[in-house]
N, C-alpha and C positions, 0 to 999 in steps of 0.2 A: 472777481477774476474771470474775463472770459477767455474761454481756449476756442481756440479758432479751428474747425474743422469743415470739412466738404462731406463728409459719411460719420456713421457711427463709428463704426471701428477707428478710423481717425480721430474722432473725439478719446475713444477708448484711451488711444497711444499716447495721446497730451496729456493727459491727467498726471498731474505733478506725481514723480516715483513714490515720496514718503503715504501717495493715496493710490497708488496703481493696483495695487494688490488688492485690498478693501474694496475700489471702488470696481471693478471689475467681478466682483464678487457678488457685492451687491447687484450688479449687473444681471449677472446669471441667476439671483435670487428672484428677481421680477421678471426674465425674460422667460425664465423656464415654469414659471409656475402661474404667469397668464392665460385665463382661458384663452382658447382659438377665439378669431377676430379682430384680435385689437391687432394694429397695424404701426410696426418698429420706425421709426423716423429724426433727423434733426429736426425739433421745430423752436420756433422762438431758441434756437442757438443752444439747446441741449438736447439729450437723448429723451424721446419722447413715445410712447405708446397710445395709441388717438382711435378711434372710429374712424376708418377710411369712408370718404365722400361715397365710394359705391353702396357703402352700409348703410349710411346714414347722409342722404343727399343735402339736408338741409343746413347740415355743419356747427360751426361753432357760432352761435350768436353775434359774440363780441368781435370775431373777425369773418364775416361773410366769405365762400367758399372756400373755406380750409375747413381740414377733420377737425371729427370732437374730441380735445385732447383729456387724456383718463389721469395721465401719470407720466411724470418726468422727473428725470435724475439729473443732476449738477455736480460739479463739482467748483465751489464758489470760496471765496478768498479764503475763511476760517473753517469750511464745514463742508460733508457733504450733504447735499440736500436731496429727498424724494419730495416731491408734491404729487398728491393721491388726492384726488378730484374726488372719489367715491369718501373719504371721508371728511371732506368739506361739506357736501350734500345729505351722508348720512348719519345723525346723531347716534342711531346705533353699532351703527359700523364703529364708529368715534368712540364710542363708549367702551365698545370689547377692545380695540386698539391699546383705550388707556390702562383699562385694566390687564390686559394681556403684558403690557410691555417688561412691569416689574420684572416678571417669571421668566425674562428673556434677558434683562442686561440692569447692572448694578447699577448705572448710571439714571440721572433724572431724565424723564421725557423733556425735550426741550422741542418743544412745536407751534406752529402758528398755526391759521387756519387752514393751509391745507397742508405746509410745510413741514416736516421730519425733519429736525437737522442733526447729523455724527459729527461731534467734534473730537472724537477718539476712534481710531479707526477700530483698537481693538474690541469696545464696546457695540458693534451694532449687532441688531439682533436679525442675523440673515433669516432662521428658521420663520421667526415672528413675521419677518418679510414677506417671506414666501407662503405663510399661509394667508396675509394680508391680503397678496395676490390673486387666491385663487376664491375669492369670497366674492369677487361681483365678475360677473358674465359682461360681455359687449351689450345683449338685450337687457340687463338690468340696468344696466348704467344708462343709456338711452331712455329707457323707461322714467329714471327717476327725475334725470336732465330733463326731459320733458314735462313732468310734473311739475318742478322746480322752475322751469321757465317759465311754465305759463299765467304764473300765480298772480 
């Protein structure tokens, strides 16, 4: 399902009602507990928090002069979805995640590699979110992206 917006906040407002609540939640879970730098955006046609090009000139690999995108929010046919770049790239990040998750929501972790997906809106672990959030800095993530690219 893509919701068609021109801003965030418009993306916000289309998010189907039975996910408005949740997903807007979730929203505030990641936007408020991002360290400073990352930089709020639509990209690829969802809410997106990136390395702005002034940060990091050299951008996203895979699409030349766009930011480096860290994490995006969706709200897609069955689910909502975060995609967290930092725990694509970092096995241990990945690892406290999985073990972290039980202690936060009854539900089975259902993820891909970089993908988190809620198919219950009452079940997401916003706290778990937000401390997710505030575990990689703008320079760590550049840092490890760099690493990681250059292999």
């Amino acid at each position: 399902m893509k919701i068609k917006a021109n801003s965030v906040e418009e993306y916000l407002n289309n998010v189907p009602d039975e996910r408005k609540s949740a997903f807007r939640k979730l929203y505030e879970a990641v936007s408020h507990h991002l360290p400073p730098g990352f930089q709020e955006e639509l990209s690829y046609g969802i809410i997106g928090w990136n390395i702005p090009l002034e940060t990091y000139p050299a951008g996203y690999h895979c699409t030349p002069n766009t930011p480096l995108p860290f994490i995006n929010l969706a709200s897609q046919k069955n689910f909502i979805a975060l995609y967290h770049m930092g725990i694509y790239a970092n096995p241990e990040l990945l690892q406290w995640f999985v073990e972290e998750f039980p202690k936060y929501s009854n539900q089975k972790l259902d993820m891909g590699k970089s993908c988190i997906r809620f198919k219950k809106m009452e079940a997401i672990p916003f706290e778990l979110i937000a401390k997710l959030c505030e575990k990689m800095t703008p320079e760590n993530w550049i840092a490890l992206y760099e690493k990681l690219h250059k292999k």
